[in-house]
Each structure stands twice: as structure tokens, then as C-alpha cells.
N, C-alpha and C positions, 0 to 999 in steps of 0.2 A: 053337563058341563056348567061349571061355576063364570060368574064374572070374573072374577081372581085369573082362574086359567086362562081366559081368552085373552085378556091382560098382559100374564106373562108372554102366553107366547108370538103378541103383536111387538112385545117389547125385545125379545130375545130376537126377533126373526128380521126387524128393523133397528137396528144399533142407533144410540141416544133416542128415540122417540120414546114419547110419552103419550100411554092412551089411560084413556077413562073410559070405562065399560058397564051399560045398565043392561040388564035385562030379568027376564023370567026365568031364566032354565030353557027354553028354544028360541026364542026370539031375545035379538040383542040390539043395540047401539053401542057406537064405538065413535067415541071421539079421537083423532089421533095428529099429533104435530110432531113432527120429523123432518130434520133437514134433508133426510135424501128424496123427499117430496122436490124439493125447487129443479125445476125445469122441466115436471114432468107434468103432466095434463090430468085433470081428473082421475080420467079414467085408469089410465098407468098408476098412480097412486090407489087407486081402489084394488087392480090386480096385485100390488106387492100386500096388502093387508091379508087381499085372500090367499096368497100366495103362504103365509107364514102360520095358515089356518088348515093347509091342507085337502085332506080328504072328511077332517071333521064337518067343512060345509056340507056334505052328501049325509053323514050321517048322526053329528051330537047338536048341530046347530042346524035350525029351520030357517032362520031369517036372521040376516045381520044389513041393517042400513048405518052406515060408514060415515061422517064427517072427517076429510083430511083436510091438514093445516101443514103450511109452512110455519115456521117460526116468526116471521114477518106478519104472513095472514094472523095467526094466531094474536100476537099483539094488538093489529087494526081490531081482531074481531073484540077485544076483551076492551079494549078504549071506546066503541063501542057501545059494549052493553054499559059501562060506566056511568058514561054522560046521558 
């Protein structure tokens, strides 16, 4: 599994989000900002990502550690790393 792929389908599976995806080929990161993140708590945020990954977590992906954003958080965090 490419980064490309995991990509598309955080972005297909969560409508307007944008992720950014590094990895190796089995371990990954995943940066991802999505408004249907607001009002939901970490962890809720973390199961719709896996959620849109499927059963590929059990078998093309070994590790994925997740950063989610609001739109809002997103901005704080990019102002930020600026100053």
C-alpha cells in the first residue's frame, strides 16, 4: 500500500478532508483536517479514519499513528509552528 492510496481513501471516506500521508510501505502517519471532526473527541475522530481504511488495517497497513484537526485546530497549529 502506497501513501497515495491511503490518501485517497481518508479523503474519499471523509468528504472535504485533507490528509497528508508518510510512510514506508507498513507503517504510516496521517495528518488529517476535516470538519466533520468538530464535536467529536479524539478518539471518534481516530475511528472514522480507521473506519474509511477498513480491513486494510489487519492486513496492507502494520501501523498508522493519526494526527486529527479541525479546521480551526489546524489554523492555531500552522500559526503556530509560524511564529
Amino acid at each position: 500500500m502506497q501513501c497515495e492510496d491511503i490518501k485517497r481513501l481518508i479523503e474519499t471516506g471523509i468528504p472535504g478532508s485533507e490528509a497528508n500521508v508518510t510512510g514506508d510501505g507498513t507503517h504510516f502517519e496521517a495528518s488529517v483536517v476535516a470538519a466533520a471532526f468538530e464535536g467529536k473527541s479524539m478518539l471518534e475522530q481516530h475511528r472514522m479514519v480507521y473506519a474509511t481504511l477498513g480491513d486494510r488495517m489487519q492486513s496492507e497497513i502494520h501501523a498508522l499513528s493519526i494526527r486529527s484537526y479541525t479546521p480551526r485546530q489546524w489554523d492555531q497549529a500552522r500559526r503556530l509552528r509560524v511564529t
